[in-house]
C-alpha positions as CSV (number, residue, x, y, z in Angstrom):
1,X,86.8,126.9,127.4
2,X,89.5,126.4,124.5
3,X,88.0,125.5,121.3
4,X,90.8,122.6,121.4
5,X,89.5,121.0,124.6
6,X,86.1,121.2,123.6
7,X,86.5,119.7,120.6
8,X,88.5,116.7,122.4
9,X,85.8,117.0,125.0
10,X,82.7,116.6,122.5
11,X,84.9,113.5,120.5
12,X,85.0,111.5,123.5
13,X,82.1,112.1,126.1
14,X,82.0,108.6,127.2
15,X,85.7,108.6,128.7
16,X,85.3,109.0,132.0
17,X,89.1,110.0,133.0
18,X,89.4,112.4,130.2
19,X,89.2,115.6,132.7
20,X,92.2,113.9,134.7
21,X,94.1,113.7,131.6
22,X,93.2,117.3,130.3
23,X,95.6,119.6,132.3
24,X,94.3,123.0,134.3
25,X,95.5,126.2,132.7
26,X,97.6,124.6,129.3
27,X,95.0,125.1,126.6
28,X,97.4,127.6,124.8
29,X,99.3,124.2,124.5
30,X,96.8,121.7,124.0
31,X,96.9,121.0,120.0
32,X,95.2,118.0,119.7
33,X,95.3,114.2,121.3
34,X,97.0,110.7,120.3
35,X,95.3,107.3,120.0
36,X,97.3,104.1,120.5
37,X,96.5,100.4,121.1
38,X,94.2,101.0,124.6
39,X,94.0,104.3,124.7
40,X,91.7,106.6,122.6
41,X,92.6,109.8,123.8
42,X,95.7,110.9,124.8
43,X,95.8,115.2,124.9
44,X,98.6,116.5,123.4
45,X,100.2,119.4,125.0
46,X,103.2,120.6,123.0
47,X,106.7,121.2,125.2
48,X,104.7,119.7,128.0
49,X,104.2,115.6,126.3
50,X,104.8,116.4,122.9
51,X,107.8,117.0,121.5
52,X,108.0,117.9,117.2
53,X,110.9,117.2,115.4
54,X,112.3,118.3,112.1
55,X,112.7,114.9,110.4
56,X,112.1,111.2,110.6
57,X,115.6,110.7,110.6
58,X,115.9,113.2,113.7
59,X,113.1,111.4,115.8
60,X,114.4,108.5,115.0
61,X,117.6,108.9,116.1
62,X,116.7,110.2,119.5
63,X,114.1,107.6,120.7
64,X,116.8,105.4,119.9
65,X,118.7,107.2,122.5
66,X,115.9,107.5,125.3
67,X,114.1,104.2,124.6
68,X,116.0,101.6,122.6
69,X,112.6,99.4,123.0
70,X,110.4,102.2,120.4
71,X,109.1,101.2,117.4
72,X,108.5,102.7,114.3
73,X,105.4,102.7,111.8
74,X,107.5,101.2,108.5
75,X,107.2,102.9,105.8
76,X,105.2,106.2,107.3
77,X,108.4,107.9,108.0
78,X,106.6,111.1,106.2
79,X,104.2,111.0,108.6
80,X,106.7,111.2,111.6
81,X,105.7,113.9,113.8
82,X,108.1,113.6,116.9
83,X,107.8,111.9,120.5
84,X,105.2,111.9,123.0
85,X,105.8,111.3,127.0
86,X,103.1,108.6,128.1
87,X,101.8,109.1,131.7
88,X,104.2,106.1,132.7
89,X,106.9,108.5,131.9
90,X,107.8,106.2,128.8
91,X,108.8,107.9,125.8
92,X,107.4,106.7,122.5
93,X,107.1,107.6,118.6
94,X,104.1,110.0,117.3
95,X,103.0,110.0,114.1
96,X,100.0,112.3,111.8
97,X,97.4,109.5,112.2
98,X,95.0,112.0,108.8
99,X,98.6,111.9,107.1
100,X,99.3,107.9,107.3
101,X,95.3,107.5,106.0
102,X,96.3,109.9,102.9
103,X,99.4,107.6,102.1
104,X,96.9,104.8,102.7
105,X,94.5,105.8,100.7
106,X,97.3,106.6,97.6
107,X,98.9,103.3,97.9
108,X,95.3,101.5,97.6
109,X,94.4,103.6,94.8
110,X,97.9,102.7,93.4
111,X,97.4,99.1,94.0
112,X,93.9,97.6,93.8
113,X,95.1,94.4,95.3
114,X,95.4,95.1,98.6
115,X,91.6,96.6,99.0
116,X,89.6,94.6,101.8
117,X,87.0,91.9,100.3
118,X,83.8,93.6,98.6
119,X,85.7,97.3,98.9
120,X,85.7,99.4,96.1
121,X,86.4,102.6,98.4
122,X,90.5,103.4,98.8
123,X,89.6,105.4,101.2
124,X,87.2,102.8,103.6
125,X,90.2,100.6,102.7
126,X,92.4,103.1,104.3
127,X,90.6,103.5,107.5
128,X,89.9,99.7,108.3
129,X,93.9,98.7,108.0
130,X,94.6,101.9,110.0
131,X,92.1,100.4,112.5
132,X,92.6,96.8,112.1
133,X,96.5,96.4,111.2
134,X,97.9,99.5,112.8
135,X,96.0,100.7,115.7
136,X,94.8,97.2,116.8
137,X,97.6,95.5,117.2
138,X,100.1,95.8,120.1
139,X,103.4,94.8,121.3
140,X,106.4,97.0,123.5
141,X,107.0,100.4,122.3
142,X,104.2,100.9,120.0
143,X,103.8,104.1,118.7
144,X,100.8,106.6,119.1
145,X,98.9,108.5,116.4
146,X,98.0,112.2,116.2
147,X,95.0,113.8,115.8
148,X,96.1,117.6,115.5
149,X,94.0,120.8,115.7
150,X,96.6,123.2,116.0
151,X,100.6,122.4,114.9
């Protein structure tokens, strides 16, 4: 078994559907998997639903192109990784879910205002407004968020 799809395997050993979403005979593509608002696992396989690109500004301009409905993460454009194909065939943005929790953590550490009631930790901050204000909410064209093991 790839060390990749154990790894996704061990994360998520309630998820009953994960072995129909891991493909047969693509672990040399399998890099990691994407989370997004109702879905904690999506596997990442590049070429196959994954797609890098070389900028923000490149990503941007082609989901623009392919689905005018996208959205973006403001202000995470460094942490813009490319596009991923959703099983509905719909094409979304992806970005480095451990990258936008570093620029989290920075900007609290920057700016003590922002830290959650009784939080001293920029860090803890970091993870509850990726989970509360970023992952947890929803509307069309959301974006998913990369957990990568191999680029």
């Amino acid at each position: 078994m790839n060390k990749i799809r154990k790894e996704i395997i061990e994360q998520f050993p309630d998820d009953k559907s994960l072995k129909k979403k891991l493909l047969p005979g693509k672990d040399k593509q399998l890099v990691g998997y994407a989370e997004m608002f109702g879905d904690d696992c999506i596997p990442l396989y590049k070429g196959i639903n994954y797609i890098t690109c070389n900028s923000a500004e490149e990503a941007i301009s082609k989901i623009n192109f392919v689905n005018p409905k996208a959205r973006t993460a403001d202000g995470f454009d460094k942490c813009l990784l490319g596009h991923i194909k959703l099983d509905d065939g719909q094409i979304i943005l992806l970005y480095d879910k451990d990258a936008m929790i570093t620029q989290l953590t920075k900007e609290f550490s920057e700016d003590t205002t922002g830290l959650f009631d009784g939080e001293d930790d920029c860090y803890t901050s970091a993870i509850e407004h990726y989970e509360y204000n970023i992952i947890g909410s929803y509307m069309d064209g959301i974006p998913a968020f990369a957990i990568l093991y191999s680029r």
